[in-house]
N, C-alpha and C positions, 0 to 999 in steps of 0.2 A: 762576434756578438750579433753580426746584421742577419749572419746565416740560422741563427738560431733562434731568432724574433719568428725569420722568416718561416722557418721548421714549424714556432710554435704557433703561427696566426695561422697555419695549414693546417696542422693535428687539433685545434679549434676552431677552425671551420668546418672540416670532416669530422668532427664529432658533435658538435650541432647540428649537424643536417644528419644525420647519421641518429641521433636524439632526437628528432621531432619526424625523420621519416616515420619510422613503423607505426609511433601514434597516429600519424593523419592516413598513414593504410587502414588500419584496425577503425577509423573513425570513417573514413567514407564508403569503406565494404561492412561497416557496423558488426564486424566478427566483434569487438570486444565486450557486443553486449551479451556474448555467451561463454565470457571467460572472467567478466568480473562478480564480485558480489552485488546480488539481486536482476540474476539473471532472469527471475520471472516476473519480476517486473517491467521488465523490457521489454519482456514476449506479452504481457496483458497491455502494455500502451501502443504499442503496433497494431494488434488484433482491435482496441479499444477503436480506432482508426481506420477500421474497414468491414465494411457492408457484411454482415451479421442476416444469418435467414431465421431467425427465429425472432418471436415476441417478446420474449421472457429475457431478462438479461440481470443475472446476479455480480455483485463484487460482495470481497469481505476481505477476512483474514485467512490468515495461515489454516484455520480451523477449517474454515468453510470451500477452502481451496483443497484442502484434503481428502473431505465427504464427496466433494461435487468428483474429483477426479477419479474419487470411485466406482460415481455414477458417470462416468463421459459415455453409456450407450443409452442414455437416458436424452432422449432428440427433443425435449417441452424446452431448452433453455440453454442458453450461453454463459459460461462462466468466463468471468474474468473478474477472480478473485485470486489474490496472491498472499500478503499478508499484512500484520499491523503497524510494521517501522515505517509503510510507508505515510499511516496515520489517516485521520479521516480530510486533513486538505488533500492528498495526494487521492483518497477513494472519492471526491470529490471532482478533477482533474478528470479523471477516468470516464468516472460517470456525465461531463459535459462534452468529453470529445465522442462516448461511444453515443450518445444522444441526437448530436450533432450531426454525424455521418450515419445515423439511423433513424428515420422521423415513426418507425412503423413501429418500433417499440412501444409497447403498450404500459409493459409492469418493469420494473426494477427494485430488487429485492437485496436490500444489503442483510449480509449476515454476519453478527458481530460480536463476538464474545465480551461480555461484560471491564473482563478487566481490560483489551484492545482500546474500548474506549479511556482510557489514563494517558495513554501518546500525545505529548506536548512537545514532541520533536527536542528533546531532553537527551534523547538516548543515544547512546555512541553509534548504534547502527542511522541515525539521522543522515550522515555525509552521505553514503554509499545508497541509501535505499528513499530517500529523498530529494538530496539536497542536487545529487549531480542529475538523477532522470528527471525529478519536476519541475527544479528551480530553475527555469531557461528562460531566456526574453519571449521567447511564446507565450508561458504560461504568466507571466508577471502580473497582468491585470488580475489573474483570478485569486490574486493572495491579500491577505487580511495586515493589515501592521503588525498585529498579534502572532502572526505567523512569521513575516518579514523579520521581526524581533528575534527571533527563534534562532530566525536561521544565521541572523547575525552574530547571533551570541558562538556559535560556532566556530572553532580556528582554519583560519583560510578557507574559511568558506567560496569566495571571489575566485578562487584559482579551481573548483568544481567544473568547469569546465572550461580548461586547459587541458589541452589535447593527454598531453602526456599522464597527466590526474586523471581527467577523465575514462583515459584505456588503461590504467590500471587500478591494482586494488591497495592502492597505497592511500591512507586516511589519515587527519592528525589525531594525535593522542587527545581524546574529547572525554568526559563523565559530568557531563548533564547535571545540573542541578534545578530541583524544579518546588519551589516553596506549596505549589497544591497539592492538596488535599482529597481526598474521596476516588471515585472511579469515573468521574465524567468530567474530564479535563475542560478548560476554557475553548479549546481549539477543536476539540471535537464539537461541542455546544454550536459553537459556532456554523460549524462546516457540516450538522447536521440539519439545523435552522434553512442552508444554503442550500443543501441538497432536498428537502422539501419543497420550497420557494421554487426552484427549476423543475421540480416532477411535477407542480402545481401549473408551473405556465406553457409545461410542453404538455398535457393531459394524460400523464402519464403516473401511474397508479404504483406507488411507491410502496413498500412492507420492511422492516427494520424488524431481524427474527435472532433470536439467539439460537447456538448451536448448544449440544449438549454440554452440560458445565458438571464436573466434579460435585459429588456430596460434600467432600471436603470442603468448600469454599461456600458451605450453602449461608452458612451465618453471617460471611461478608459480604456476600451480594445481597441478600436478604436485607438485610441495615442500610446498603445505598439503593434501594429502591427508589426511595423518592427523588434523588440526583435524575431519574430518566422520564418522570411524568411529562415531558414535551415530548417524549418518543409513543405518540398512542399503540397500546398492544403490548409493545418490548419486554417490560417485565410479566407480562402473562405469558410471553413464550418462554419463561426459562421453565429448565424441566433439569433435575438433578440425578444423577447416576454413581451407582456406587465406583467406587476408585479400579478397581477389576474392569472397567472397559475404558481405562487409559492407557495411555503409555508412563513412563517415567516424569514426563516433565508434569501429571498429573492436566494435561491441557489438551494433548491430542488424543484422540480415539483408538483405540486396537482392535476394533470392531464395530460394523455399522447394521447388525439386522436390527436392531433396537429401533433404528430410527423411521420401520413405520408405525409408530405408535407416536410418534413426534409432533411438534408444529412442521415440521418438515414436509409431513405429509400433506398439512392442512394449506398450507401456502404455494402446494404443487408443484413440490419441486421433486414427487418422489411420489411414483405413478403407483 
């Protein structure tokens, strides 16, 4: 019996250390931030963190991340735009550290598809694309109750960053439930209001544009227009396209010559 204790306190010791090696490898060489979900989110809060030669510095969504990367020989501007799970507290996040470690930035231009704005950290993609890259004792102060709620309401949220959670893509079974209404969620309201207030005390000349939006969707955006009247312009940038220059999810583009005829052009993002 003594030798068998002894067997088993060995083969669980070696498999505890053996269990938490490779997480703490993949976490201090940060390989696992190109093997989990929201790998480009990793790679925009890194770059977000270092000295940027240009003026111009966009974030957005998935949408906006798409066009720009079409344009990467286009030198007016920096993208570090990724997508919408990570919500507007996380485009928020972004846009205080690239700020921060850039005083020369002049414009910052969010580009943001109307329904992106709905993300109340609700959604199952929240753990992986929010909760483990933004939620960290770094960022704590820049979070709202409203948001903190959020992320609570989420299961094991707390263990987000535990090594072993953290380098991999293992999340709990989560389906969001979110009692609002319309397409301008409370937390984006919020964390739009915030990111104003910061473009306003850094002198930094802020533009909130929409990307091209489906015809399909023109009668829904059209009806919540008034949800965006804090956003000055926003709704004058939508511009509607017939369903032939999407893709299937009716959201992303399958062609971009359209877009010098756009706000796109007008805001400079597209020479």
């Amino acid at each position: 019996m003594k030798h068998f204790l002894r067997d088993l306190m060995v083969f669980l010791g070696v498999f505890g250390l053996l269990f938490h090696a490779y997480p703490e490898f993949q976490y201090w060489t940060k390989r696992y931030q190109t093997d989990v979900a929201g790998t480009e989110v990793y790679e925009v809060l890194a770059a977000s963190k270092s000295k940027l030669k240009k003026k111009k510095l966009v974030i957005g969504d998935s949408v906006a991340k798409q066009v720009l990367d079409s344009l990467a020989n286009d030198s007016a501007l920096v993208s570090l735009a990724s997508n919408q799970a990570i919500s507007m507290a996380g485009q928020y996040v972004i846009a205080v550290q690239a700020l921060a470690a850039n005083p020369s930035v002049d414009t910052l231009v969010l580009i943001y598809h109307p329904f992106s704005f709905q993300n109340n950290l609700a959604s199952p993609l929240s753990f992986h694309y929010f909760v483990k890259p933004f939620f960290t004792k770094e960022n704590q102060g820049l979070f709202s109750p409203v948001v903190i709620k959020q992320v609570e309401a989420i299961p094991f949220y707390y263990l987000a960053q535990y090594r072993p959670v953290l380098t991999s893509n293992w999340s709990p079974s989560f389906e969001g439930v979110s009692d609002e209404k319309g397409l301008f969620s409370s937390i984006s309201k919020e964390y739009v209001l915030r990111l104003q207030q910061l473009c306003a005390q850094k002198g930094v000349v802020l533009q909130i544009i929409s990307p091209p939006i489906n015809e399909v969707f023109r009668n829904q955006v059209i009806a919540a227009r008034g949800e965006f009247k804090a956003i000055s312009g926003y709704a004058d940038s939508w511009n509607f396209y017939a369903s032939s220059n999407f893709l299937p999810d009716q959201i992303h583009l399958n062609r971009f010559d359209f877009l010098a005829s756009s706000p796109w052009k007008s805001a400079g993002l597209i020479r």
